[in-house]
N, C-alpha and C positions, 0 to 999 in steps of 0.2 A: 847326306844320303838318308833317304826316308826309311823306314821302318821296315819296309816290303823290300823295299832294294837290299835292305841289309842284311835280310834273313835269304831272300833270291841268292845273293852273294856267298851266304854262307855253306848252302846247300850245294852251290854248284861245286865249290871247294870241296868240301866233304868227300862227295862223289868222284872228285877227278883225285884225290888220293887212294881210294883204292886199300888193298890190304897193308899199305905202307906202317910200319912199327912206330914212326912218331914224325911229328907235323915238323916244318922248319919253326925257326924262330926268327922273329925280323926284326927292321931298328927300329928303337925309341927313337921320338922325337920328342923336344925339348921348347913345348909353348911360353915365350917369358912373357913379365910383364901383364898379366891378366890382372885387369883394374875392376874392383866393383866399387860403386857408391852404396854406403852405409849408415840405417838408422833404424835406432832404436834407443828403448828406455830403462835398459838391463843396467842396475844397479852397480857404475865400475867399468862401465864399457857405453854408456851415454852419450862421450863426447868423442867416442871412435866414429871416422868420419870414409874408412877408407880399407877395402882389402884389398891386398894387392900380391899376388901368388906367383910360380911359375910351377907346370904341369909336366911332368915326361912321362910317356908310355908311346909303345904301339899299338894305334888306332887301326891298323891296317888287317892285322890279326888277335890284336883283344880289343877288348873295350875299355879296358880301366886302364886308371892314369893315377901318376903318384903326385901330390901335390905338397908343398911346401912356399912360408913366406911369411906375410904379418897382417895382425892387423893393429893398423895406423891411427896413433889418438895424439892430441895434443901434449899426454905426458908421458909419451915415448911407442915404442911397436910392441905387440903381444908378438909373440913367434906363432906361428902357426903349421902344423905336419899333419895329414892325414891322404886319403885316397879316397878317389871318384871312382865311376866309369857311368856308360851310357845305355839306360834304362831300355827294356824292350818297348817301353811305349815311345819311345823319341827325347824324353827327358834325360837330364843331370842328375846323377844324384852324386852328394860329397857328405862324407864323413871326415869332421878335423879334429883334431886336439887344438886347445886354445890357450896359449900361458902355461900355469900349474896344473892341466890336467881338466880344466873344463872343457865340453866335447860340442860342438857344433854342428847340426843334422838338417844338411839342406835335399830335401827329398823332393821329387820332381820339378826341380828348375827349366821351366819353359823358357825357350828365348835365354838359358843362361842367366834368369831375375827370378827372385820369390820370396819366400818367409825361409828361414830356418828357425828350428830352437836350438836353445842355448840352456845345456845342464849344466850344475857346478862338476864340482870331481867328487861328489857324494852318490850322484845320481839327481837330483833336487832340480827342476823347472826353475830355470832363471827369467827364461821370457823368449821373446821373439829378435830377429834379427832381420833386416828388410835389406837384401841386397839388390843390385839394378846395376846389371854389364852396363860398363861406358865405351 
């Protein structure tokens, strides 16, 4: 749904509740299996090849989504926990925790592809991160 559709959507909700005390809550649903191809030359995370997540939230009346999974390297899986939702411009944006506490910040993911950076758990620029949905 586009951007306009979704703020249209939102408005006409607003209005059709009226002086009502609190909005309903609706169901999570549970995206599995969300695969990105991975690369980069972060010092430790080089020959990580692979994120592979699953999402829950409701999209129907929020935007954000909790996400949890790993990221996938040859000498085993980083875990990975953080949370998304979807940008007023049309974008992704996701914040993860990475292993021990490095933080991973992919901010407006077009098409679900892009850079993220990659901090340690000091705060410190580790480098970039090139994901690309399959």
């Amino acid at each position: 749904m586009n951007r306009y559709a979704r703020f249209l959507f939102l408005i006409v909700g607003i209005l059709s509740v009226g002086n009502a005390s609190a909005l309903g809550v609706g169901q999570p649903v549970t995206y599995t299996n969300l695969t990105w191809g991975v690369s980069n030359s972060i010092s430790g995370f080089s020959t990580c090849t692979e994120l592979r997540v699953d999402a829950t939230g409701d999209l129907v009346t929020s935007n954000k989504i909790v996400i949890y999974g790993g990221l996938n390297c040859p000498t085993g899986t980083y875990g990975i926990t953080g949370s998304g939702y979807l940008s007023t411009s049309g974008t992704v944006v996701m914040n993860l925790i990475l292993g021990l506490g490095n933080s991973v910040l992919c901010n407006n993911l077009a098409n679900l592809s892009g850079t993220c950076s990659v901090y340690s758990a000091a705060g410190y620029y580790l480098g970039a991160l090139y994901i690309t949905l399959r």
